[in-house]
ChimeraX commands (.cxc) that place a marker at each C-alpha (Angstrom):
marker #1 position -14.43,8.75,-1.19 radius 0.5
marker #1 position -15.41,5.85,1.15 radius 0.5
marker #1 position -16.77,3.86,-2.46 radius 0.5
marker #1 position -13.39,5.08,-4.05 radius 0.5
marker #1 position -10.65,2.34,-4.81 radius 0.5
marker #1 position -7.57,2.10,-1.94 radius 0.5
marker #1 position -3.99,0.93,-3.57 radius 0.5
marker #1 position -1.95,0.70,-0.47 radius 0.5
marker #1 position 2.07,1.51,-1.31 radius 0.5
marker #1 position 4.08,-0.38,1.12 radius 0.5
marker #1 position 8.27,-0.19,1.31 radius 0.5
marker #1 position 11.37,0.72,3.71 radius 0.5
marker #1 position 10.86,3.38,5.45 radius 0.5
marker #1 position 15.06,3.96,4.00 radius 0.5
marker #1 position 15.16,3.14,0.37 radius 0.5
marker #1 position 17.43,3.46,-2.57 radius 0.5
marker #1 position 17.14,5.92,-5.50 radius 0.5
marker #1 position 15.69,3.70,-7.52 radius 0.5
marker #1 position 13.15,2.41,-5.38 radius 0.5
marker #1 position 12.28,6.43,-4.37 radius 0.5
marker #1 position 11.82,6.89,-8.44 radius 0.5
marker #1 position 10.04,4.06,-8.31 radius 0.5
marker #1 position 7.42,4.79,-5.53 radius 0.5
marker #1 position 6.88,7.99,-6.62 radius 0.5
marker #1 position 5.87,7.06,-9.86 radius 0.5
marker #1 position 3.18,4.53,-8.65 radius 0.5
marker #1 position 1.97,7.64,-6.54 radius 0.5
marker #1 position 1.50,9.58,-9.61 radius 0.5
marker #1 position -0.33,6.64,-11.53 radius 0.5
marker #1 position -2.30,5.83,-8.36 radius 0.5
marker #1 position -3.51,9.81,-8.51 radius 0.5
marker #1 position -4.24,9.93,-11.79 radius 0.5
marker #1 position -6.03,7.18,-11.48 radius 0.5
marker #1 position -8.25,8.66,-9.18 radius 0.5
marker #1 position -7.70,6.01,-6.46 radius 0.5
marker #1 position -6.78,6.73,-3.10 radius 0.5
marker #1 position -3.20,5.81,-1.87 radius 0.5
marker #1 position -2.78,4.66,1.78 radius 0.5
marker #1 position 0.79,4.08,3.29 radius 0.5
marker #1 position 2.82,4.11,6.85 radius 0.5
marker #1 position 2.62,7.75,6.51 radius 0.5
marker #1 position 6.37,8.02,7.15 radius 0.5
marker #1 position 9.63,8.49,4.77 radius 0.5
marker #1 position 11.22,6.22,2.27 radius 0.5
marker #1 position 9.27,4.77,-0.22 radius 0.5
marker #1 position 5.89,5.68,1.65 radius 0.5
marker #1 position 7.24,9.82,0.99 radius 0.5
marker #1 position 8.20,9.06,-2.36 radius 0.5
marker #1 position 4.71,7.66,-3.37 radius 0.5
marker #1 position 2.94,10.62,-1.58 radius 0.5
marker #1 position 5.18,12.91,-3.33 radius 0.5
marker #1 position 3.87,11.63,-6.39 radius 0.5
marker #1 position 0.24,11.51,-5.63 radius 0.5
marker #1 position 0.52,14.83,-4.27 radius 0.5
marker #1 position 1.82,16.35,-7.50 radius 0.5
marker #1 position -1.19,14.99,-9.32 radius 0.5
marker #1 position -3.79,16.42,-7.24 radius 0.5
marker #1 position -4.40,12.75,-5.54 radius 0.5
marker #1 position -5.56,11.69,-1.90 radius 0.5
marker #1 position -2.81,9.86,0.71 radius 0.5
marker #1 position -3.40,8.34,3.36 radius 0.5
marker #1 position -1.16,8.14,5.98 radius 0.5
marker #1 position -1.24,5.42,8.93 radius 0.5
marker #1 position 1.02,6.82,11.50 radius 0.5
marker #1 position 2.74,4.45,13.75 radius 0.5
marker #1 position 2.66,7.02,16.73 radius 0.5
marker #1 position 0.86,9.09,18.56 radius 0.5
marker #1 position 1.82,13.01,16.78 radius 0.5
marker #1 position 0.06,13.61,13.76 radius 0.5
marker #1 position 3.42,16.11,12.86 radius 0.5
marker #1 position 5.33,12.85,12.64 radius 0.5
marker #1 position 3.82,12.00,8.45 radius 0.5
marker #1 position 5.37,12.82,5.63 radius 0.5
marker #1 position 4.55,16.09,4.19 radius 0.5
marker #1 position 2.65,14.89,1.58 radius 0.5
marker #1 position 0.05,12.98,3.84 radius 0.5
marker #1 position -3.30,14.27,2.74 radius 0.5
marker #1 position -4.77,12.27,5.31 radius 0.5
marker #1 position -2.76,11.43,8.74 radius 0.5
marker #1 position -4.45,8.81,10.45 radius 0.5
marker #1 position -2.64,8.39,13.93 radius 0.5
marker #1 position -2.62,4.81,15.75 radius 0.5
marker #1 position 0.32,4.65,18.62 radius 0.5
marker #1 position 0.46,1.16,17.74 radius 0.5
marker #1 position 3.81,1.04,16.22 radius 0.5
marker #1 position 4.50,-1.92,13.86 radius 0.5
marker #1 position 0.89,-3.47,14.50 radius 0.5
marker #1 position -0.01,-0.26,12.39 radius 0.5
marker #1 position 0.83,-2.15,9.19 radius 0.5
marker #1 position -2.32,-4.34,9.47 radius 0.5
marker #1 position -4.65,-1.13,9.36 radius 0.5
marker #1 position -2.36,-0.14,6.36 radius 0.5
marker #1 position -2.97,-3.54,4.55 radius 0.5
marker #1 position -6.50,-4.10,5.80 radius 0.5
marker #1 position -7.47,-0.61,4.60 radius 0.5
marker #1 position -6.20,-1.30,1.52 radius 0.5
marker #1 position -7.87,-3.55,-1.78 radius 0.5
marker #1 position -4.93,-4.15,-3.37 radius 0.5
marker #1 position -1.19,-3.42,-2.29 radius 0.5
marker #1 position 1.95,-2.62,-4.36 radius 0.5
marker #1 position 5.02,-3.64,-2.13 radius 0.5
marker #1 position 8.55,-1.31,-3.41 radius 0.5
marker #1 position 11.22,-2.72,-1.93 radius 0.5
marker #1 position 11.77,-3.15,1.62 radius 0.5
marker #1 position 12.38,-4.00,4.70 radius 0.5
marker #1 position 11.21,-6.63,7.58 radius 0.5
marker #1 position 8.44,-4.62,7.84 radius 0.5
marker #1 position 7.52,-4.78,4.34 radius 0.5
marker #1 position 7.50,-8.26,4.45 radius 0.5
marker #1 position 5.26,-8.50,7.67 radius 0.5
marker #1 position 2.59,-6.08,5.65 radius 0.5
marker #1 position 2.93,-9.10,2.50 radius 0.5
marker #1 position 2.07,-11.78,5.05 radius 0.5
marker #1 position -0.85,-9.72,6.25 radius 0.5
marker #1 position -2.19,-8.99,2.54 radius 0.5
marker #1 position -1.75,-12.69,1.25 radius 0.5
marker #1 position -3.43,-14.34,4.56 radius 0.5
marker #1 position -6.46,-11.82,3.92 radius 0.5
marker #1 position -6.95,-12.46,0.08 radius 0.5
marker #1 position -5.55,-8.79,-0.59 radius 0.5
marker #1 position -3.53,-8.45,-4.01 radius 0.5
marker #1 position 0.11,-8.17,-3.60 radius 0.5
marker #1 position 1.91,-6.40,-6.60 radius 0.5
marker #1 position 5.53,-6.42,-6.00 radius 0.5
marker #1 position 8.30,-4.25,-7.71 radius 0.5
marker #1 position 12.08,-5.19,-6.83 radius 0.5
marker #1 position 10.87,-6.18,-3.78 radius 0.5
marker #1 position 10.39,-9.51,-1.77 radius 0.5
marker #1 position 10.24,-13.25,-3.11 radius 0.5
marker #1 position 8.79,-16.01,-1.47 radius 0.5
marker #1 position 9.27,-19.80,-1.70 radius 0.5
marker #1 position 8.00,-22.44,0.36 radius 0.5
marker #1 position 9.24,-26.18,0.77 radius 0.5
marker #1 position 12.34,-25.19,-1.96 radius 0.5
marker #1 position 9.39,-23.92,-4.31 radius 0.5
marker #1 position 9.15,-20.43,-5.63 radius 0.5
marker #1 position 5.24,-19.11,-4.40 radius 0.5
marker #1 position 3.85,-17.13,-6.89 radius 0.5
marker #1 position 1.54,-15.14,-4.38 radius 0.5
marker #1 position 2.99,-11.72,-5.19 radius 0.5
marker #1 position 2.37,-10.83,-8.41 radius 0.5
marker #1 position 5.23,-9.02,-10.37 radius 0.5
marker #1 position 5.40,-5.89,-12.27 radius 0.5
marker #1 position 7.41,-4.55,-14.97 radius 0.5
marker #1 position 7.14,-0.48,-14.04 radius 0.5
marker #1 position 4.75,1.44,-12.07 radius 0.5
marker #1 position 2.41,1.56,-14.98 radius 0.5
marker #1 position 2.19,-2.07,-15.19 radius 0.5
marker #1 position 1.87,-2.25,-11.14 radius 0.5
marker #1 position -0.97,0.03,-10.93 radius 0.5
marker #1 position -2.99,-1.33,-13.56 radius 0.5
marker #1 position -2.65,-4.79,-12.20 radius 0.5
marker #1 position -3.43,-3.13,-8.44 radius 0.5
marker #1 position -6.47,-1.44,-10.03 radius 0.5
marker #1 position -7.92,-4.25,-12.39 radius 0.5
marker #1 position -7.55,-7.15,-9.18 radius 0.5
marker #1 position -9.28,-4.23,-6.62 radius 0.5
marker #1 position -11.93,-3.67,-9.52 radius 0.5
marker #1 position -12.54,-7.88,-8.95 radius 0.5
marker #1 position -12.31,-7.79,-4.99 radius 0.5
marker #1 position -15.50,-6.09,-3.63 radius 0.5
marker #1 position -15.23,-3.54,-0.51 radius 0.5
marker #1 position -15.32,-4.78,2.88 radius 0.5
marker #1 position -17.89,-3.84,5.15 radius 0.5
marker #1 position -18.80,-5.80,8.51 radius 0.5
marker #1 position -21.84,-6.26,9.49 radius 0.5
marker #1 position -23.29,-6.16,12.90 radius 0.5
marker #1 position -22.42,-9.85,13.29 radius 0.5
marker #1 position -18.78,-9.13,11.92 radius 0.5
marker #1 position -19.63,-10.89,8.93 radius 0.5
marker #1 position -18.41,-9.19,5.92 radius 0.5
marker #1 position -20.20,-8.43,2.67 radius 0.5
marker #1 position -19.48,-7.39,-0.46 radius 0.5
marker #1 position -20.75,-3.12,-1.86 radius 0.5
marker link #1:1,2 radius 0.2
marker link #1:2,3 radius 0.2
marker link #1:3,4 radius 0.2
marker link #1:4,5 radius 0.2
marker link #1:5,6 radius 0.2
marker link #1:6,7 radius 0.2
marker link #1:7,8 radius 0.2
marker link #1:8,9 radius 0.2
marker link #1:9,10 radius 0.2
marker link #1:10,11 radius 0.2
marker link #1:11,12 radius 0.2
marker link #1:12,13 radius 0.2
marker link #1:13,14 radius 0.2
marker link #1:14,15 radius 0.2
marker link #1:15,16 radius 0.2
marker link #1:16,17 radius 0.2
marker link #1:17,18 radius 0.2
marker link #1:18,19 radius 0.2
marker link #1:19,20 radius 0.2
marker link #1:20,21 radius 0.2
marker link #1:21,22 radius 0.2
marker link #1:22,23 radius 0.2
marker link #1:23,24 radius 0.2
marker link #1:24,25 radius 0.2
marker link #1:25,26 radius 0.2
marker link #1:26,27 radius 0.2
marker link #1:27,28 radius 0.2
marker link #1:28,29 radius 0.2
marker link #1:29,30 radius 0.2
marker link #1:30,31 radius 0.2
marker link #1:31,32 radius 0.2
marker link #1:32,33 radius 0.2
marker link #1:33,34 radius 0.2
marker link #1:34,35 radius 0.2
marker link #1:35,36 radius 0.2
marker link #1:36,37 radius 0.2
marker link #1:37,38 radius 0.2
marker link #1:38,39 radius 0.2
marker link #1:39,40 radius 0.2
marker link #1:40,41 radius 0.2
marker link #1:41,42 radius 0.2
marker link #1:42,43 radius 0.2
marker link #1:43,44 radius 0.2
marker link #1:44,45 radius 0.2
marker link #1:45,46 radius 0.2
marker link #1:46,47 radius 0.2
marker link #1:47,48 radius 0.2
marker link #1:48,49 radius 0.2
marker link #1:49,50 radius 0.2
marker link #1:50,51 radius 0.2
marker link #1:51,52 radius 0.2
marker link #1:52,53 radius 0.2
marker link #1:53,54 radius 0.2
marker link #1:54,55 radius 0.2
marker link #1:55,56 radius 0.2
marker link #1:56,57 radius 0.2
marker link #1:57,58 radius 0.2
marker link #1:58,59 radius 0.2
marker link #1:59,60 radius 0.2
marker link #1:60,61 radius 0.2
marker link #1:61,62 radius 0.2
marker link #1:62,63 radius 0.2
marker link #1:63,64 radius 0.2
marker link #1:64,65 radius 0.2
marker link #1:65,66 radius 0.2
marker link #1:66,67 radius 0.2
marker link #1:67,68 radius 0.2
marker link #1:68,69 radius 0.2
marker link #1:69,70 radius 0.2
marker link #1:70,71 radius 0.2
marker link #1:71,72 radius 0.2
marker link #1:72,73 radius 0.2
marker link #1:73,74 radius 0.2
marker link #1:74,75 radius 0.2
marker link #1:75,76 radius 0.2
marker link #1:76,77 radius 0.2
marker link #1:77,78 radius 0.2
marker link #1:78,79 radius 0.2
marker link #1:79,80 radius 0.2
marker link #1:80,81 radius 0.2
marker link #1:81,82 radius 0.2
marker link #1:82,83 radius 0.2
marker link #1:83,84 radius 0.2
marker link #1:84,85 radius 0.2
marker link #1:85,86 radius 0.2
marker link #1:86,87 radius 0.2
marker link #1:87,88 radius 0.2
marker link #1:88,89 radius 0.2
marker link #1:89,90 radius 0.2
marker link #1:90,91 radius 0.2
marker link #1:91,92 radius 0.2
marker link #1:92,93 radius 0.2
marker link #1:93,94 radius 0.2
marker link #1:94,95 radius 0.2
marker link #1:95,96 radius 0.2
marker link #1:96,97 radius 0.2
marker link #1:97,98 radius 0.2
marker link #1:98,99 radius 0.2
marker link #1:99,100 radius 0.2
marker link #1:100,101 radius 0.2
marker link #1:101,102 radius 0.2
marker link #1:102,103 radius 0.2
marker link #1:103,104 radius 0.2
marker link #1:104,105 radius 0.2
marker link #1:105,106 radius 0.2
marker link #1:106,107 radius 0.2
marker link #1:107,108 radius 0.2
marker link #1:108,109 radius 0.2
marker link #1:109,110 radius 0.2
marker link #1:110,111 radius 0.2
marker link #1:111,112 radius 0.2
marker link #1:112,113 radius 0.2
marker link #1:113,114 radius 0.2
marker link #1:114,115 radius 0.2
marker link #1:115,116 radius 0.2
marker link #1:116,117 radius 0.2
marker link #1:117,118 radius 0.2
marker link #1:118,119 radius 0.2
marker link #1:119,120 radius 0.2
marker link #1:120,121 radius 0.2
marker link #1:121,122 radius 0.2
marker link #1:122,123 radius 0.2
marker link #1:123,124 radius 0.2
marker link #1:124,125 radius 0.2
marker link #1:125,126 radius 0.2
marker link #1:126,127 radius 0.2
marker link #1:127,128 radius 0.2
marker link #1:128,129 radius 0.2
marker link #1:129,130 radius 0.2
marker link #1:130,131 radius 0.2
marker link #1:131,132 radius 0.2
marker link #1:132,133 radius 0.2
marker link #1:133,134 radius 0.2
marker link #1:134,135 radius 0.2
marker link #1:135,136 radius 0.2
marker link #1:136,137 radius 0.2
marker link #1:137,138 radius 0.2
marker link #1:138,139 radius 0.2
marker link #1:139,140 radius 0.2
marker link #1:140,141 radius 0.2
marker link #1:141,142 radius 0.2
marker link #1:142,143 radius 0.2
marker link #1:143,144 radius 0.2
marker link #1:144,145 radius 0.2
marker link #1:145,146 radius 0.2
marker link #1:146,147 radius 0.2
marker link #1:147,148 radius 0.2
marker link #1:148,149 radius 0.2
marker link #1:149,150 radius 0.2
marker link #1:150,151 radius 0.2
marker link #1:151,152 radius 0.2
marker link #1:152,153 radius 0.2
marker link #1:153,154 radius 0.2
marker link #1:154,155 radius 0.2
marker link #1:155,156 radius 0.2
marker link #1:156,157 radius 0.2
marker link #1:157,158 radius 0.2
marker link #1:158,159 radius 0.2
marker link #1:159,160 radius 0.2
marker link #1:160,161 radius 0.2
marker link #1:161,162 radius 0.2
marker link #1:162,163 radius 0.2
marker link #1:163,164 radius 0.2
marker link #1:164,165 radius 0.2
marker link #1:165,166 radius 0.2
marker link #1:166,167 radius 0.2
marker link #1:167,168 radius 0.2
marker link #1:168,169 radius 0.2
marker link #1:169,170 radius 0.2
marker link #1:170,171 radius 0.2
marker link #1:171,172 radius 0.2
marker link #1:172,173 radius 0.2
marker link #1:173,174 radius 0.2
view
C-alpha cells in the first residue's frame, strides 16, 4: 500500500448536490483506479468521495481533525486521528501526491495553498480560482468531470516521485 498512489479529495465539509455527485464520483474513479483516497475524514464532499470509493472496493483515508476516531465518516477505511483541528489539512495535503479540490470552503482553500507551496498537483472541479496582481494564476489545474480529474490527478502523481525523508530530512525520490 505504502508504494500505492495517494489522490487526496479535498472540499466543504457542507456542500451542494452537485458537488456531493461530484465527489463521489471521483471516489469511485479514484477506487477503481486502484489508488488510495485520503480526505478530512469528515462529511460533505470528503463523505461523498468515500462513499464512492467505498462502493468500489477502494481504500480511504481519513485525517480526523479530533481526537475520537467515531467522529469519520462511515466510509473511512482508514481513520487517522490528529486533535489538531484545521492544522490537520497539511497532513491531508502532505500525505497526498496529487489533490483534487470539489468545491469549498476557507478551508479548502488553506489545503490549495498548502499543495501549490509544496509542488503537489492541484486539480480543481467548480471549486476555487486564483489570481494574483489582477492576473488569473493558472496553478490549479481544471477538470471537465471526475473522469477527466482523476486521470489528470493520476498521470501528474505518476510524474511526482514519493516522498521519503531521510535521516537528514532530506527527501528523495522511490
Amino acid at each position: 500500500m505504502k508504494n500505492g498512489k495517494f489522490i487526496g479529495v479535498i472540499g466543504g465539509s457542507q456542500c451542494t448536490a452537485e458537488e456531493a455527485r461530484l465527489a463521489e464520483e471521483v471516489g469511485r474513479e479514484v477506487a477503481k483506479r486502484g489508488a488510495i483516497l485520503v480526505c478530512g475524514g469528515l462529511g460533505g464532499v470528503m463523505e461523498a468521495a468515500c462513499k464512492g470509493a467505498s462502493s468500489e472496493g477502494g481504500v480511504t483515508v481519513g485525517i480526523l481533525p479530533g481526537d475520537n476516531r467515531q467522529s469519520a465518516n462511515p466510509y473511512v477505511s482508514i481513520p487517522v486521528v490528529t486533535g489538531l483541528g484545521h492544522a490537520r489539512n497539511i497532513i491531508v495535503v502532505r500525505s497526498s501526491q496529487a489533490i483534487i479540490a470539489v468545491g469549498g470552503a476557507y478551508g479548502t482553500l488553506s489545503e490549495l495553498g498548502h499543495a501549490l507551496q509544496n509542488n503537489i498537483p492541484v486539480i480543481g472541479l467548480n471549486t476555487w480560482s486564483l489570481s494574483r496582481n489582477g492576473k488569473q494564476d493558472t496553478s490549479i489545474i481544471p477538470a471537465q468531470n471526475a473522469v477527466d480529474a482523476v486521470e489528470i490527478a493520476l498521470s501528474l502523481a505518476n510524474q511526482a516521485p514519493a516522498r521519503v525523508p531521510t535521516p537528514k530530512g532530506e527527501h528523495v525520490g522511490h
